[in-house]
C-alpha positions in Angstrom: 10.5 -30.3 -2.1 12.3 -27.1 -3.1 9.5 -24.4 -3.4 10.8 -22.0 -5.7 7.7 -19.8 -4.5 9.4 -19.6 -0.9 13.1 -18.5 -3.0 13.1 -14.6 -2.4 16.3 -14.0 -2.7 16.5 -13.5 -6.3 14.1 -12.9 -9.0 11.0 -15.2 -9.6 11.9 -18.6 -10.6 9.2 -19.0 -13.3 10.9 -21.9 -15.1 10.5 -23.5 -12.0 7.0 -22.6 -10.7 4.7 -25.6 -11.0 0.9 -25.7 -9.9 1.6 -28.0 -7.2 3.8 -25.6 -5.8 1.6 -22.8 -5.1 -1.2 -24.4 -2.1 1.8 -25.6 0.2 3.4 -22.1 -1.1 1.1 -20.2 1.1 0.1 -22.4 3.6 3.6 -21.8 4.7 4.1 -18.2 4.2 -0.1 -17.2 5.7 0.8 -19.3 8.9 3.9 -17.1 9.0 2.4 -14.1 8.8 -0.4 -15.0 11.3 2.4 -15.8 13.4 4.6 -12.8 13.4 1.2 -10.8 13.6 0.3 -12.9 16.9 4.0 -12.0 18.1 3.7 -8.2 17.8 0.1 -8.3 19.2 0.9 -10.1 21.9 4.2 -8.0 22.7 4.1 -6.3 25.8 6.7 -3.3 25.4 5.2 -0.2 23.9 4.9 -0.4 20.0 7.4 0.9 17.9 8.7 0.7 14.3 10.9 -1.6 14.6 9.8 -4.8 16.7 6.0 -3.8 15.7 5.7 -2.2 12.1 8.8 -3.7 11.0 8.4 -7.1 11.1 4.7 -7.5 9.8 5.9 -5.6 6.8 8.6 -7.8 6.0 6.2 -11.3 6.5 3.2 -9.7 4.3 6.2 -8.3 1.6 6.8 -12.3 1.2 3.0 -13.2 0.8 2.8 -10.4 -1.8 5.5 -11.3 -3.7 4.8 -15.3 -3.9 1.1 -14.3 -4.6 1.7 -11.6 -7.0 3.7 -14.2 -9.1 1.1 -16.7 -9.0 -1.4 -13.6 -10.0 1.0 -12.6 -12.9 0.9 -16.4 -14.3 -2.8 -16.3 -13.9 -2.7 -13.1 -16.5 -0.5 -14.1 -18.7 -0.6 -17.8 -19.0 -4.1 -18.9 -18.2 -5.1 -22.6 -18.3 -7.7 -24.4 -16.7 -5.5 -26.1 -14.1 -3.9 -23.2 -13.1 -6.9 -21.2 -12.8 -8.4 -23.6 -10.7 -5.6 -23.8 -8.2 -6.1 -19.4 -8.3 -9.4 -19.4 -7.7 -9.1 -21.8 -4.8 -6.6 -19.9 -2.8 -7.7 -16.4 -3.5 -10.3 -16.4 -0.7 -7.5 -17.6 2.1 -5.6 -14.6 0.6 -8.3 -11.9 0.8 -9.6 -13.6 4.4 -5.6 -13.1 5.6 -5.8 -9.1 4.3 -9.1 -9.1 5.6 -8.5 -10.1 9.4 -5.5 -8.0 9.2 -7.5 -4.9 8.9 -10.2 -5.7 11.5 -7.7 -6.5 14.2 -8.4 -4.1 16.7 -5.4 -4.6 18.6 -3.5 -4.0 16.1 -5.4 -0.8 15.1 -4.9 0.4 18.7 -1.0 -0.6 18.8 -0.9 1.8 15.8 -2.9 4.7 17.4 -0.3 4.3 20.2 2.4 4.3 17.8 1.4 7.3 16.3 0.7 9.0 19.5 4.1 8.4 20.9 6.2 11.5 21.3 8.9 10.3 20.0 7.2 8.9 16.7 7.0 12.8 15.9 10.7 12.7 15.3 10.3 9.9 12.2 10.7 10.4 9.1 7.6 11.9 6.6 7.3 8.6 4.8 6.9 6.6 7.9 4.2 9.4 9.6 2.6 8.6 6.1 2.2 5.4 6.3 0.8 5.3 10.1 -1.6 7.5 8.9 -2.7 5.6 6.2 -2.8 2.6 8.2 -4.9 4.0 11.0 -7.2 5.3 7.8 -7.4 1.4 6.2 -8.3 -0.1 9.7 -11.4 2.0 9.7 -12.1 1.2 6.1 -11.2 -2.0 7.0 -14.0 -2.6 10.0 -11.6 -3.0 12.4 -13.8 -0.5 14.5 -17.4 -2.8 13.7 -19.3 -4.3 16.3 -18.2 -7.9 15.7 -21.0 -9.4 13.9 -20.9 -6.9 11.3 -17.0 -8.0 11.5 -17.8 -11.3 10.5 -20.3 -10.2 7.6 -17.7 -7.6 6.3 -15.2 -10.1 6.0 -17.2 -12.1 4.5 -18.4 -9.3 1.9 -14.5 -9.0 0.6 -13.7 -12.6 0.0 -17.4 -12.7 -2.3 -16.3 -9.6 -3.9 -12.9 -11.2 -4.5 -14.6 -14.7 -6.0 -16.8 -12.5 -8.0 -14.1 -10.1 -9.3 -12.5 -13.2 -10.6 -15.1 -14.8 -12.3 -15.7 -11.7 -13.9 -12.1 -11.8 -15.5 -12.4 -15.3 -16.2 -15.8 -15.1 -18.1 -14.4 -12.2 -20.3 -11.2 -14.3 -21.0 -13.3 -17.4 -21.7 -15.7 -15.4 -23.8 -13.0 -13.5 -25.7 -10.7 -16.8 -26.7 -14.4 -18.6 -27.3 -15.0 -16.8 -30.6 -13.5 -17.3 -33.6 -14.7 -16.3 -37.1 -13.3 -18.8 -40.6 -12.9 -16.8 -43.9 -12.2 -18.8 -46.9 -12.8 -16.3 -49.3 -9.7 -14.1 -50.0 -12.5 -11.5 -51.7 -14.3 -10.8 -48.2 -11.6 -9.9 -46.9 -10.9 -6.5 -49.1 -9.1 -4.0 -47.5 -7.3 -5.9 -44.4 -3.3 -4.9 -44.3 -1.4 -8.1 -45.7 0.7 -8.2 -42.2 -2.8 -9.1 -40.5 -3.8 -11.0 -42.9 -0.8 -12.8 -43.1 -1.4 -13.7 -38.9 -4.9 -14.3 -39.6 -3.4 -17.5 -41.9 -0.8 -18.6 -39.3 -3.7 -18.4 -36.9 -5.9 -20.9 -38.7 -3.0 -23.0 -39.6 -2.0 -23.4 -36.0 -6.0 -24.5 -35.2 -5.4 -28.4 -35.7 -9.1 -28.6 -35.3 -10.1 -26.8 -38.3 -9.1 -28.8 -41.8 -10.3 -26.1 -44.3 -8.0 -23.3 -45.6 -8.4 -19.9 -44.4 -8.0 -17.0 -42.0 -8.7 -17.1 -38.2 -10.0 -13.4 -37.1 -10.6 -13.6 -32.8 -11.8 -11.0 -30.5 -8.1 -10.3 -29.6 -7.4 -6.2 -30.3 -4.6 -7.3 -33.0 -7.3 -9.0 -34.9 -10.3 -7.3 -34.5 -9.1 -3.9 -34.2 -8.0 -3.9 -37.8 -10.9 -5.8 -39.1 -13.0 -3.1 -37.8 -10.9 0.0 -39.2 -10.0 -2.0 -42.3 -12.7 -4.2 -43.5 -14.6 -3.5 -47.1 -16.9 -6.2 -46.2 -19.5 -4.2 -43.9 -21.4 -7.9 -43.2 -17.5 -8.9 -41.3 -17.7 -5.9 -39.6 -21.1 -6.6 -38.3 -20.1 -9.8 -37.3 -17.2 -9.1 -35.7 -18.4 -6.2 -33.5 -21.7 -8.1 -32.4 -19.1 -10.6 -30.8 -17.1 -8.2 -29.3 -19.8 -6.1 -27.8 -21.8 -9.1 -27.0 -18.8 -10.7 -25.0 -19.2 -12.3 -21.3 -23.5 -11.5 -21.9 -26.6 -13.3 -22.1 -26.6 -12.8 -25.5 -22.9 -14.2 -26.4 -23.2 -17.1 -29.1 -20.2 -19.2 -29.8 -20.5 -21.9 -32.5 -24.2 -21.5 -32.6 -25.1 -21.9 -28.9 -25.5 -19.5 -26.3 -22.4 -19.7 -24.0 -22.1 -19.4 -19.9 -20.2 -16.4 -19.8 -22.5 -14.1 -18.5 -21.3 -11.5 -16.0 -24.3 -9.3 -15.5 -25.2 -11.4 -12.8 -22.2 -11.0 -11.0 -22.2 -7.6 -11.6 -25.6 -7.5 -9.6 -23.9 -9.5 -6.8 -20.6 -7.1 -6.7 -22.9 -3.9 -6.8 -25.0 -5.3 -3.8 -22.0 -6.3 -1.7 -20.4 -2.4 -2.4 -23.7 -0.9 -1.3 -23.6 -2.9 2.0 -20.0 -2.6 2.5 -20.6 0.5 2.1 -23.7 0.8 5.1 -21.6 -1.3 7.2 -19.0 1.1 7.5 -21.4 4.2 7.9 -21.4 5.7 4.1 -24.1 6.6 2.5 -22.6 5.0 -1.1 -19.8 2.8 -1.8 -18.1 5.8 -4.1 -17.7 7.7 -0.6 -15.6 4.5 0.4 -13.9 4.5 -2.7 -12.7 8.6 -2.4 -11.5 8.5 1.1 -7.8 7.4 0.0 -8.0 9.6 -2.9 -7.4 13.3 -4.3 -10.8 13.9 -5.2 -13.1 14.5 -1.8 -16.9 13.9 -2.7 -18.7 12.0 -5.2 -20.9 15.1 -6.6 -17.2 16.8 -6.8 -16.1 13.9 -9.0 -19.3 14.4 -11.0 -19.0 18.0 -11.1 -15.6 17.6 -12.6 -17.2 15.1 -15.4 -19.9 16.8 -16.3 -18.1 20.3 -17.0 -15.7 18.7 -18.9 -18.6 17.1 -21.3 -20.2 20.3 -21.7 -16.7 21.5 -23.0 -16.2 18.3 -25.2 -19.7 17.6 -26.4 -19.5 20.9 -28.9 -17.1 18.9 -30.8 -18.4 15.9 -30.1 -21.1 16.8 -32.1 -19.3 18.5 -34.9 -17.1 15.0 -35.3 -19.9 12.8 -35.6 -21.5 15.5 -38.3 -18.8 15.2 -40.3 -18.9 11.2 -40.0 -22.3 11.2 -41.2 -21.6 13.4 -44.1 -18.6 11.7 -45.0 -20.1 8.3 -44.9 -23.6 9.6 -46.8 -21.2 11.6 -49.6 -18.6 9.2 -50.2 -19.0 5.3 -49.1 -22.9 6.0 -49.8 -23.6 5.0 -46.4 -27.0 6.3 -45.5 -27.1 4.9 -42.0 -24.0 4.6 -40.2 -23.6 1.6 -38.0 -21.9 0.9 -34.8 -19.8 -1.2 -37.0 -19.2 1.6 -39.7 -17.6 4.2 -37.6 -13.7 2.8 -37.0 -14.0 2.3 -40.8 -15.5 5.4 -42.1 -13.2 7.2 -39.4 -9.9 5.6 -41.2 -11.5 6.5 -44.8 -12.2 10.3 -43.5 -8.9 10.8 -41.9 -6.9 8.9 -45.2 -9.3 12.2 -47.2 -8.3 14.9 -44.7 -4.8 14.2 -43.8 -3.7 11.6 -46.9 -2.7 9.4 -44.7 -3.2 6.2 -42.7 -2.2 4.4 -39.5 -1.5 1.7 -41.4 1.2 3.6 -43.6 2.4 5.0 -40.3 2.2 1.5 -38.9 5.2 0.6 -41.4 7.8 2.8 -40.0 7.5 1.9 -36.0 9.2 -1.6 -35.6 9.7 -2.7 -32.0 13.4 -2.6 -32.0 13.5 0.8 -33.3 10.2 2.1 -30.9 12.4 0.6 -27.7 15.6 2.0 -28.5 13.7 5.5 -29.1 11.5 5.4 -25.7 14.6 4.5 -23.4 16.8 7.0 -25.1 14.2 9.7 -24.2 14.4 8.8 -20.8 17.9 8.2 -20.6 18.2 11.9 -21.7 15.3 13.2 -19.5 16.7 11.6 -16.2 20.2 10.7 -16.8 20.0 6.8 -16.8 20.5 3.9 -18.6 18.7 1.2 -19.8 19.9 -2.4 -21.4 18.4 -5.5 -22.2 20.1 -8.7 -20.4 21.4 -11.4 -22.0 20.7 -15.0 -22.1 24.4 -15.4 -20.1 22.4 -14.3 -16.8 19.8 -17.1 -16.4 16.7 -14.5 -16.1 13.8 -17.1 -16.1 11.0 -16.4 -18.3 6.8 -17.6 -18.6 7.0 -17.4 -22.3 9.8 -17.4 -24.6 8.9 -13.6 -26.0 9.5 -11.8 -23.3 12.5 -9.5 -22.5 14.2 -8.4 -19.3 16.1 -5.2 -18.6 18.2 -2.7 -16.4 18.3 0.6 -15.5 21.2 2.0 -14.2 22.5 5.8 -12.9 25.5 7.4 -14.5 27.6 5.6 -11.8 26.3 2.4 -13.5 24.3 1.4 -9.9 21.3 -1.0 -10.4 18.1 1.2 -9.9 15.4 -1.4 -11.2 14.6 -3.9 -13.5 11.8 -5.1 -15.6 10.2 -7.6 -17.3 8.2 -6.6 -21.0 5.4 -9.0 -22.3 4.4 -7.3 -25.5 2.2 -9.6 -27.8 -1.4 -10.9 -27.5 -1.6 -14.8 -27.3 -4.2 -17.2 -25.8 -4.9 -17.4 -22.3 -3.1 -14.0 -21.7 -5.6 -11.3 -20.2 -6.6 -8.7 -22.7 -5.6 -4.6 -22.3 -1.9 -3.1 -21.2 -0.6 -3.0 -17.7 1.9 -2.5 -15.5 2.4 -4.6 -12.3 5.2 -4.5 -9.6 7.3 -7.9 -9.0 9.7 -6.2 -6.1 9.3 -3.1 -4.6 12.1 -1.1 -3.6 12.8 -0.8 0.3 15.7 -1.0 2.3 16.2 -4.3 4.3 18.6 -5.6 6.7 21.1 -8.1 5.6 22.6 -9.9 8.8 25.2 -11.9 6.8 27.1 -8.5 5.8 26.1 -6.5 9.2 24.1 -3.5 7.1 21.3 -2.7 5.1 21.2 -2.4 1.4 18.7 -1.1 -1.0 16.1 -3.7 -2.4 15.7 -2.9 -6.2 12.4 -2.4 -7.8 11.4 -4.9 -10.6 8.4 -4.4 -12.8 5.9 -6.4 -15.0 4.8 -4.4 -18.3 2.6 -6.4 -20.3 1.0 -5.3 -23.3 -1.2 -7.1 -26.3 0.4 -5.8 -30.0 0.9 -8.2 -32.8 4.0 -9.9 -33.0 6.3 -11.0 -35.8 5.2 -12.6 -39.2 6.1 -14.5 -42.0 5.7 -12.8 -45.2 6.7 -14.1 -48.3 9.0 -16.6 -46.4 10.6 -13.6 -44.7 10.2 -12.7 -40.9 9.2 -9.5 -40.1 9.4 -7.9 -36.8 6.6 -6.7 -34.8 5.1 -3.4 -36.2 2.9 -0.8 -34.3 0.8 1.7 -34.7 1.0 5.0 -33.2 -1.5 4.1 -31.2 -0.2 1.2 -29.4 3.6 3.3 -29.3 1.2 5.6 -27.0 -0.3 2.5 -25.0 3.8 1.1 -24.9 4.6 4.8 -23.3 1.9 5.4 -21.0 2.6 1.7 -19.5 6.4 3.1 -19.6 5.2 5.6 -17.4 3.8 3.4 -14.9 7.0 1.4 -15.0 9.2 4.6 -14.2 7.4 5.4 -11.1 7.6 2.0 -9.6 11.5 1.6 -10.9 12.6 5.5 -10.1 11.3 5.9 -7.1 13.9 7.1 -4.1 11.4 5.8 -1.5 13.4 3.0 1.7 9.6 2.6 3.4 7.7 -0.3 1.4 4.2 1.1 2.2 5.2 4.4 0.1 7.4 3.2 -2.5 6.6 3.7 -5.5 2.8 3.8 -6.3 2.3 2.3 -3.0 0.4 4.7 -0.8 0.0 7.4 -4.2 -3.9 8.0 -4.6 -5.7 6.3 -7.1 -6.4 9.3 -8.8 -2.9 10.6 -9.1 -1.3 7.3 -10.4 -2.1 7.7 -14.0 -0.3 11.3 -13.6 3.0 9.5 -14.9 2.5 7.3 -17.2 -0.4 10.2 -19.2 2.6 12.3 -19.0 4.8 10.0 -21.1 1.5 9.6 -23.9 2.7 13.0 -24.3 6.2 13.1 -25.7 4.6 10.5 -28.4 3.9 13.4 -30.2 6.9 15.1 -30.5 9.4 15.3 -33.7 12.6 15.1 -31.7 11.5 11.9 -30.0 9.7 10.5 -32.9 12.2 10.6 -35.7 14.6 8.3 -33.6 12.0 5.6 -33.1 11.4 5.1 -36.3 12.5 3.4 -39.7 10.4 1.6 -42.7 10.1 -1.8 -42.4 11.0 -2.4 -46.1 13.5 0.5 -46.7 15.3 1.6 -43.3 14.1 5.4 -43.8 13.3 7.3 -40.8 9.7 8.6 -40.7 9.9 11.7 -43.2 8.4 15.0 -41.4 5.6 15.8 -43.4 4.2 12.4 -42.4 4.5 12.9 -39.0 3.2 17.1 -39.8 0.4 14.9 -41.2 -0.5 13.0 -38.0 0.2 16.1 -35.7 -2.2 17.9 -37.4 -4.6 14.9 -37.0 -3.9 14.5 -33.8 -7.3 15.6 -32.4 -9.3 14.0 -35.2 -12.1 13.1 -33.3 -11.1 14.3 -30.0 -14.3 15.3 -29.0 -15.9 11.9 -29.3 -12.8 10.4 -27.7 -13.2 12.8 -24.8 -16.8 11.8 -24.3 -16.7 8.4 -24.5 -14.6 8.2 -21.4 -16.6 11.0 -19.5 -19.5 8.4 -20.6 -17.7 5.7 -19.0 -16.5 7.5 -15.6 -20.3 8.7 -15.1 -21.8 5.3 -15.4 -18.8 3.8 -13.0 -19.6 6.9 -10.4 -23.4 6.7 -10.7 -23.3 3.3 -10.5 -22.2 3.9 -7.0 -23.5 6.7 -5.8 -27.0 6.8 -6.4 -27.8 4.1 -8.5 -29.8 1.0 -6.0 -28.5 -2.4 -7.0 -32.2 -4.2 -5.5 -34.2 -1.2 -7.0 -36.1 -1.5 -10.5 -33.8 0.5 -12.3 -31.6 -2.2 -14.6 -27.7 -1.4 -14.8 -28.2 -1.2 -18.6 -31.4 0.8 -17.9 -28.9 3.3 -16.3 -26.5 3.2 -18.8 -29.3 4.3 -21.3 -30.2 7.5 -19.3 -26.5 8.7 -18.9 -25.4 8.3 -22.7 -29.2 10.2 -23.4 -27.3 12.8 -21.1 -24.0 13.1 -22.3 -23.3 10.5 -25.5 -23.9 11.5 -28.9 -23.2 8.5 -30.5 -25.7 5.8 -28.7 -25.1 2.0 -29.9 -26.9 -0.4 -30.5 -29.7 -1.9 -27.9 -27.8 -5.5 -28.0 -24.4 -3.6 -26.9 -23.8 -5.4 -23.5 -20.8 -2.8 -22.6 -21.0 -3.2 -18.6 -19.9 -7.1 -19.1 -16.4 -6.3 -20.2 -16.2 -3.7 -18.1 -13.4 -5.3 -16.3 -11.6 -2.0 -15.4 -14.1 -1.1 -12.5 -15.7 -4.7 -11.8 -12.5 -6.4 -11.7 -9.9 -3.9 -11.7 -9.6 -1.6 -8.7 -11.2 1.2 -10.7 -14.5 1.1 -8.9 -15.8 4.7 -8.6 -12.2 5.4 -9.8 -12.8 5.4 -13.6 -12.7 9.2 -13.3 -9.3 9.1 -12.5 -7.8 8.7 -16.0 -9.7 12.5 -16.8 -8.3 14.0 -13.4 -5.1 12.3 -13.6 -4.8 14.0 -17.5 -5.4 17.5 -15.9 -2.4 16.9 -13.5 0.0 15.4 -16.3 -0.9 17.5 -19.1 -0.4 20.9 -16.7 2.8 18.7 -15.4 4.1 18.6 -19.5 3.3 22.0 -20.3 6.4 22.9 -17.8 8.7 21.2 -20.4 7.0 23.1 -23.2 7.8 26.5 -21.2 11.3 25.4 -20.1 12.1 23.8 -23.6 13.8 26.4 -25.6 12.3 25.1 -28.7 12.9 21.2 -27.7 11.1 19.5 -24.8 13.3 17.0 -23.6 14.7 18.7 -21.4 17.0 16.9 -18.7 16.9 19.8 -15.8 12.6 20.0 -15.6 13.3 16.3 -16.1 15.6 15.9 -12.9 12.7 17.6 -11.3 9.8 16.0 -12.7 12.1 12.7 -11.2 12.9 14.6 -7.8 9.1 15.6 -6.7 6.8 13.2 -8.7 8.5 10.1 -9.2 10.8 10.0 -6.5 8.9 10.4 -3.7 6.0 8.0 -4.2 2.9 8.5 -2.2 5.3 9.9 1.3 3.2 13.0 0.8 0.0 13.5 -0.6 -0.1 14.0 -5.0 -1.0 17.8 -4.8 1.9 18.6 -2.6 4.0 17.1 -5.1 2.5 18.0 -8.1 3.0 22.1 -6.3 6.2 20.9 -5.8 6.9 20.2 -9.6 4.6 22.9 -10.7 5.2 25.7 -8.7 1.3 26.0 -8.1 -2.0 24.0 -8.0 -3.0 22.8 -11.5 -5.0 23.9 -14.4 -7.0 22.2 -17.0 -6.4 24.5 -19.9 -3.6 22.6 -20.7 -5.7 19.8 -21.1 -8.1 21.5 -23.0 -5.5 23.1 -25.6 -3.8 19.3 -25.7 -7.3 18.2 -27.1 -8.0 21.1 -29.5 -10.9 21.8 -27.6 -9.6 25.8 -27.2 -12.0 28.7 -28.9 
């Protein structure tokens, strides 16, 4: 049997892929790799990059790029069988990385390596990556006695079982609900273009007969229903669902589901903790920070809790003028968890006369594309174009797209795939993913090397086309998910722009965790400029472009609510960092309990007691963002000082290709060969600032 899984010699064969391909898949390709790693081990000349480094790289670049398809699927295509056929191999995958990183030959071939005189001659990328690897082994309990070996490994393939179940619950619990209206009347106040998927939505559900609209816990659909909905009793409805999702307290049809992660996030907490003792830390966070920027956990919480005390001032003075708003206007005495997307719309439509909805109308996906690659073309001198159906790219679903980028010379720099709309059994949220990294590789049929080409997954959830009227009408976003389409962008760049020819520093590989939002929170930022906005735009219904004092609307509402915004995700990164610092998983001290005492601390809006937050909290307990949740505020410190060097060097307009050739040059390009700070001094000229931050947010005296 052809295994199009074992095929790396062009792009992923997803037309191809079949279940039964993926078990024989990796039995093949983890005996490999054991074997090449028993050849090196067992080698007897003194380790070098080439017959040692070398070849492991190359076997584990083929495991990671047969599994990562198999883990893209999983996202974005979801079924039972499928899942199943996941679930069962992911331990042989995490026990393969596992034993790799408690081989203790292995760990002292590298020490030797890096000891070697003449290893002092290599290049800065490869240095890098020794050092990291010497830094993994020991994070790795490669240097354990060997029962604790055995226990440790066994610790990763639980938390990798658990991590997964924890994504499959909130999948299962989000496509479980599903809320009927058959009464056009409740549903005052909804834009006709979600309305209109609502109907196609119920007339696509062969198990319901009645008439009607279909509203799920997908963001297309409940997002608006929240910000839009009249009908306060929907809105209730609707967000005791959401924020009930994947908990003890989730009902579907009437009966209380098995979705319930809080379990498993006991279990995951306990197995960090003693990870964590195992390797000699006092707290699983201290594991967590030693590959990243950020050196201690009280730092990290020193960091948050400044910041609040900046934000919560206006924090304050935001929910104030909710209340007031909502008691003065809508006669809303008490406002609800449930009220405050919808009294937000309603106070910002009074303030700045207009909606996202209205501005929704003018950013069709064709036109939002076109307008985010031309500002990169211009900033870095490439260019981008989709690729036709003449060159056989195979596809999951039949809406994707595939594209180039090319330098003026016309060479291939990178490709990627773009997933845009929500569907069933797709995983919820935005990311980006890599498919093929770039690295340089020998190719013995020509006698030379040649450059691998990066290729990249962005996959986002937006509302697609609809029917209205009998007319098709493309996919239209709001602002909000332009910035979300931008910030994934961003992501994409640095894995597709990258100059690096090591695989273990390429593009985000090797970057700290807390530096790899730097690029894509610097693209969120160019979302909010004229000269980049007005060519992304154009009305649905009449072709106009998006007329200025619309958009002088939205700038100047652009940090309506900021405060609250701000605090919510301080609120967030101090319950993922306590959580593992100082929080005991077997102690009498609940998770939720926890929660409480940190919003009491530093929330000012605190919902309701049957909120169930932690269970969707896939970011940190399914993720990678354990005790890394803070990263998104660090990271925005770094990108918005980063931007600010445009607004200097702009001349009155931003894009500016030369601090954009350098922005490419010592951020992007080099990918994690030296450590974030150096580069961001590179780019910067010195170490950063958070006043830009601070004066991006309106949060300036």
């Amino acid at each position: 049997m052809k295994n199009p899984l074992l095929d790396f010699s062009t792009l992923p064969h997803y037309e191809e892929i079949r279940n039964e391909h993926i078990t024989p898949a990796l039995d093949e390709l983890l005996r490999d790799c054991r074997a090449v790693v028993n050849a090196v081990k067992n080698a007897t000349e003194s380790p070098d990059w080439q017959d040692f480094v070398q070849p492991v790289v190359d076997a584990n670049e083929r495991l990671s790029r047969a599994w990562g398809q198999v883990n893209h699927l999983n996202a974005v295509m979801n079924n039972p069988e499928l899942r199943e056929i996941y679930n069962a191999n992911l331990p042989r995958v995490t026990q393969y990385y596992a034993e790799l990183s408690q081989d203790l030959v292995l760990f002292e071939k590298f020490r030797q390596l890096r000891a070697d005189p003449l290893f002092k001659e290599s290049s800065q990328a490869r240095k890098k990556i020794v050092d990291n690897q010497l830094r993994d082994f020991r994070l790795g309990g490669a240097e354990l006695p060997a029962e604790d070996k055995a226990r440790f490994m066994q610790i990763q393939e639980e938390l990798s079982a658990l991590s997964a179940k924890f994504s499959d619950n909130l999948l299962d619990a989000t496509n479980a609900f599903s809320l009927f209206v058959e009464n056009r009347d409740e549903l005052a106040g909804i834009p006709e273009d979600v309305l209109q998927a609502a109907r196609e939505a119920a007339t696509k559900d062969t198990e319901i007969t009645v008439r009607g609209w279909k509203f799920t816990l997908h963001a297309p659909s409940y997002l608006p229903v929240m910000q839009y909905a009249d009908n306060r009793s929907l809105r209730e409805r609707m967000y005791r669902a959401y924020a009930t999702r994947a908990s003890e307290l989730e009902v579907v049809a009437d009966q209380v589901a098995s979705h319930d992660n809080m379990p498993l996030i006991e279990q995951i907490l306990q197995l960090r903790q003693e990870e964590a003792r195992l390797l000699g830390y006092d707290c699983y966070a201290q594991v967590s920070l030693a590959p990243k920027m950020a050196e201690t956990p009280q730092q990290v919480l020193d960091f948050l809790n400044e910041l609040a005390a900046k934000a919560k001032p206006y924090a304050e003075k935001d929910l104030a003028e909710l209340r007031q708003f909502a008691a003065n206007k809508l006669q809303l005495t008490q406002l609800e968890a449930w009220d405050i997307a919808y009294v937000s719309e309603k106070l910002r439509i009074e303030r700045y006369a207009f909606s996202d909805q209205e501005v929704k109308q003018y950013f069709q996906e064709s036109r939002v594309l076109s307008g985010m690659f031309g500002l990169v073309e211009t900033l870095y001198g490439i260019h981008i174009s989709e690729v036709g159906p003449e060159h056989k790219v195979q596809r999951w679903h039949q809406d994707m797209k595939f594209f180039d980028i090319r330098d003026g010379r016309g060479n291939l720099l990178g490709q990627f795939y773009l997933d845009l709309y929500a569907r069933p059994g797709k995983r919820g949220g935005a990311w980006m993913d890599d498919a093929i990294t770039r690295r340089r590789v020998e190719v013995p049929e020509i006698g030379r090397s040649e450059i691998q080409a990066p290729v990249a997954y962005l996959t986002c959830n937006f509302s697609g086309p609809v029917t209205i009227d009998g007319q098709l009408r493309p996919a239209l976003f709001t602002h909000d998910e332009v910035i979300t389409l931008f910030h994934e962008f961003g992501h994409g760049l640095h894995h597709l722009l990258t100059q690096m020819d090591e695989l273990g520093v390429s593009g985000i590989n090797g970057v700290e965790w807390d530096a790899v939002e730097l690029p894509s929170q610097f693209m969120e930022n160019f979302c909010w400029e004229w000269e980049v906005l007005r060519d992304m735009t154009a009305h649905v219904e009449t072709g106009s472009l998006l007329p200025r004092a619309l958009f002088d609307k939205m700038l100047a509402a652009k940090n309506f609510q900021s405060g609250l915004q701000t605090l919510r995700q301080i609120e967030f990164a101090l319950f993922d960092m306590h959580l593992h610092t100082d929080f005991d998983p077997q102690g009498s001290e609940t998770v939720l309990q926890r929660l409480d005492k940190i919003r009491q601390h530093v929330a000012v809006i605190i919902p309701p007691a049957f909120n169930r937050f932690p269970d969707s909290f896939g970011h940190i307990f399914a993720g990678g963002y354990a005790a890394g949740y803070y990263s998104y505020k660090w990271a925005e410190v770094l990108s918005a000082d980063a931007y600010s060097l445009f607004e200097e060097n702009g001349t009155g307009q931003v894009v500016n290709a030369k601090t954009g050739e350098r922005f490419w040059q010592e951020i992007l390009a080099v990918g994690g060969s030296r450590p974030a700070l150096e580069s961001f001094i590179a780019f910067r000229g010195r170490e950063p600032k958070i006043d830009a931050l601070l004066r991006h947010h309106g949060m300036v005296a």
